[in-house]
Structure formats: C-alpha cells, structure tokens
C-alpha positions, 0 to 999 in steps of 0.5 A, a space after each residue: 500500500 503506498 500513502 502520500 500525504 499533502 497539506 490540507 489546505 490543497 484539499 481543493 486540488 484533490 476535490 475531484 478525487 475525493 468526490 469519486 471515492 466518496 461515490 463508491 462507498 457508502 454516499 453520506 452526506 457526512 462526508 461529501 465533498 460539499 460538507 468535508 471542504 468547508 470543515 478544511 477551510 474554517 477549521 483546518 490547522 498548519 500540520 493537518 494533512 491529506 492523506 491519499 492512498 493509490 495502487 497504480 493510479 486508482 486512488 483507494 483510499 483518503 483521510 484528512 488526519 491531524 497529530 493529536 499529541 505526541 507520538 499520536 495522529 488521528 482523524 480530523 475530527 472539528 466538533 462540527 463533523 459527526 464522522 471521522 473524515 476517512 473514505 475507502 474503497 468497499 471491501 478493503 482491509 481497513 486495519 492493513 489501509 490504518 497501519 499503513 498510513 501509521 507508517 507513512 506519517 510524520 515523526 514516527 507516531 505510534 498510534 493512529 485513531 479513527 474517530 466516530 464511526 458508524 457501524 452501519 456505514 463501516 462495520 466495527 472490527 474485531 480487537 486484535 495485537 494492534 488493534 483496539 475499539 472503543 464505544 464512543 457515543 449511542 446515537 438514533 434514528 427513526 426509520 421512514 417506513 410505513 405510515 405516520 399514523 403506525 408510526 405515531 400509534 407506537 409512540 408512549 402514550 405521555 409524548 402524544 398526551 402532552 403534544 396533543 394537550 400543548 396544540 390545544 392549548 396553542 389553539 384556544 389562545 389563537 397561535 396559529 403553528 407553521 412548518 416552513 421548509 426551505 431548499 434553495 441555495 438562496 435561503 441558506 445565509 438567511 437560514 444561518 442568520 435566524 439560527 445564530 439569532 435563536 442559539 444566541 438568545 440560549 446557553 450558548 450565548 454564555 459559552 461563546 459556541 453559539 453559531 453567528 453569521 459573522 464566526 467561523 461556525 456560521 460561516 461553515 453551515 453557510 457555505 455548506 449548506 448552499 453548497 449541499 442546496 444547489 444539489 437538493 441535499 439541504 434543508 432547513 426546517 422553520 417552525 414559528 407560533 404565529 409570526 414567532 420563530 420558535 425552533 429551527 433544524 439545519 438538515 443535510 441529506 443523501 439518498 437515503 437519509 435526512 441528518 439533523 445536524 443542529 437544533 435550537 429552539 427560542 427559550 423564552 418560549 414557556 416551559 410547558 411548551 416543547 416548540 422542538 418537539 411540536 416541530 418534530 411531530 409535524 417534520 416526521 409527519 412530512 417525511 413519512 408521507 413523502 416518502 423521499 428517505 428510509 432515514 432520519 438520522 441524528 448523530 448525537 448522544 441519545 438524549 431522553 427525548 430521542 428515545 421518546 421519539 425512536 428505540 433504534 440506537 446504535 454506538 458508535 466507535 473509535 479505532 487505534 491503530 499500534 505501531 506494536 502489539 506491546 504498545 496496544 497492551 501497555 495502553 490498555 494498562 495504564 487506562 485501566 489504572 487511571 479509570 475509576 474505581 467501582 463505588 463499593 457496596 456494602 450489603 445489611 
C-alpha cells in the first residue's frame, strides 16, 4: 500500500478525487465533498494533512488526519463533523489501509485513531495485537417506513398526551403553528442568520459556541449548506407560533437519509411548551408521507427525548491503530489504572 500525504489546505486540488471515492462507498452526506471542504477551510490547522492512498493510479483510499499529541495522529475530527473524515474503497482491509498510513506519517507516531464511526456505514472490527475499539457515543434514528399514523400509534402514550394537550392549548389562545421548509441555495445565509439569532438568545450565548453569521461556525453551515442546496441535499426546517420563530433544524441529506445536524429552539418560549418537539411531530409527519428517505438520522448522544421519539440506537466507535502489539497492551494498562474505581457496596 503506498500513502502520500499533502497539506490540507490543497484539499481543493484533490476535490475531484475525493468526490469519486466518496461515490463508491457508502454516499453520506457526512462526508461529501460539499460538507468535508468547508470543515478544511474554517477549521483546518498548519500540520493537518491529506492523506491519499493509490495502487497504480486508482486512488483507494483518503483521510484528512491531524497529530493529536505526541507520538499520536488521528482523524480530523472539528466538533462540527459527526464522522471521522476517512473514505475507502468497499471491501478493503481497513486495519492493513490504518497501519499503513501509521507508517507513512510524520515523526514516527505510534498510534493512529479513527474517530466516530458508524457501524452501519463501516462495520466495527474485531480487537486484535494492534488493534483496539472503543464505544464512543449511542446515537438514533427513526426509520421512514410505513405510515405516520403506525408510526405515531407506537409512540408512549405521555409524548402524544402532552403534544396533543400543548396544540390545544396553542389553539384556544389563537397561535396559529407553521412548518416552513426551505431548499434553495438562496435561503441558506438567511437560514444561518435566524439560527445564530435563536442559539444566541440560549446557553450558548454564555459559552461563546453559539453559531453567528459573522464566526467561523456560521460561516461553515453557510457555505455548506448552499453548497449541499444547489444539489437538493439541504434543508432547513422553520417552525414559528404565529409570526414567532420558535425552533429551527439545519438538515443535510443523501439518498437515503435526512441528518439533523443542529437544533435550537427560542427559550423564552414557556416551559410547558416543547416548540422542538411540536416541530418534530409535524417534520416526521412530512417525511413519512413523502416518502423521499428510509432515514432520519441524528448523530448525537441519545438524549431522553430521542428515545421518546425512536428505540433504534446504535454506538458508535473509535479505532487505534499500534505501531506494536506491546504498545496496544501497555495502553490498555495504564487506562485501566487511571479509570475509576467501582463505588463499593456494602450489603445489611
């Protein structure tokens, strides 16, 4: 196997091979070409490489991967990318694709990581000498099949008692609710705009991680979501009391999915209203009877509410790759040492 790795700030000279393997695995979203180069652009550092792997020349294999301590690389992983940035070929040895690549970075590293993977988009390998798997979050997704109406009929009884009784409340005060999707490409920067003034108003804003138009997470969804627009792969879902914005989603999709990325929600909204969730009723409804997916992914940690709204729940992982078999197991060590001890129990 023969890697050779680039800056990654010449993502763009390799776009179109990166395009093309993307189109010969599993095509998610998560890791075209529209999503992947915006992350480089906004996120990227000095040292971050592209990683190309060919026979011949038939590329077969890239990742973007960025040294993560000493003697360490792993993929590059901006907390806006739900997966890893690796592509291969289907059907080749991931482990023998992994210590490859560990052997042609620079500075001799002794691990490689691949980060937040999907099972169901990349099986997860057994342990072995060199190899180690670790759970990384549960995650969830509703499945698009049949009709809302079965769908819904599953669904606790609390959940559909407490949207039905918040709708009716809504309806006795005169609020009006709407859904309001939006696809074009034009729609996007304001879309951004009204997201960032939604997270801004919340939490976040004390943080400092909310999206703004002006920051680099707003300039990320923009840029990526008019690019995924102007090839119907991106939607934004509005939901508003009356004229009030109350609850956005930004949505990218592929073939067979439709990934929620982000979510907020306006929280001078009274408690007992759940304007996220209202929005989500009415969204699955829509979906369902379009018909267009098989999925609706979330990608995050599974939340009380998720669960609520679906039982399909998978882990996701991560994958290191050792230089030696002894490394693998002094790792494994020492994490054992430091992990916290069991609260002892006493039995009366």
């Amino acid at each position: 196997m023969s890697w050779s790795t680039v800056p990654a700030r010449e993502f763009a000279r390799h776009a179109d091979a990166w395009a093309a393997l993307h189109a010969q695995g599993p095509a998610t979203s998560l890791l075209a070409l529209d999503f992947v180069a915006p992350l480089v652009e906004q996120f990227g550092r000095p040292g971050d490489l592209l990683a190309i792997e060919k026979k011949g020349t038939a590329v077969r294999a890239m990742a973007i991967v960025r040294a993560t301590r000493r003697g360490a690389w792993a993929t590059f992983q901006p907390a806006q990318a739900p997966l890893g940035l690796w592509l291969q070929q289907p059907g080749l040895d991931t482990e023998a694709l992994a210590r490859s690549l560990l052997g042609a970075l620079p500075g001799f590293p002794l691990i490689f990581a691949l980060t937040q993977m999907d099972p169901m988009l990349m099986p997860r390998p057994l342990d072995g000498a060199c190899v180690r798997t670790l759970d990384y979050i549960d995650t969830a997704r509703v499945t698009l099949s049949g009709s809302f109406e079965d769908y819904w009929a599953q669904r606790g009884k609390n959940l559909r008692g407490n949207l039905k009784k918040q709708r009716a409340r809504l309806e006795r005060e005169g609020v009006v609710t709407r859904l309001q999707v939006d696809r074009t490409p034009e729609a996007m920067a304001q879309a951004v705009e009204d997201y960032g003034r939604l997270e801004s108003s919340g939490w976040k804003a004390d943080k400092g991680t909310a999206v703004h138009a002006g920051n680099a997470q707003g300039r990320y969804y923009r840029a990526m979501l008019e690019a995924l627009a102007r090839r119907n792969a991106a939607s934004v879902y509005r939901y508003y009391f009356g004229e009030q914005l109350v609850a956005m989603d930004l949505c990218v999709e592929d073939e067979a999915s439709i990934v929620v990325l982000k979510t907020s929600y306006d929280e001078s909204v009274p408690s007992n209203l759940s304007p996220t969730l209202l929005m989500r009723e009415e969204a699955c409804r829509r979906l369902f009877d379009e018909g267009r997916f098989a999925r609706l992914e979330f990608y995050g940690r599974v939340m009380e509410w998720h669960l609520r709204w679906t039982d399909e729940v998978r882990t996701m992982y991560h994958v290191n790759y050792y230089r030696w078999p002894g490394l693998r197991r002094l790792h494994a060590l020492l994490e054992s040492r430091t992990r916290p001890a069991p609260t002892p129990t006493t039995s009366l």
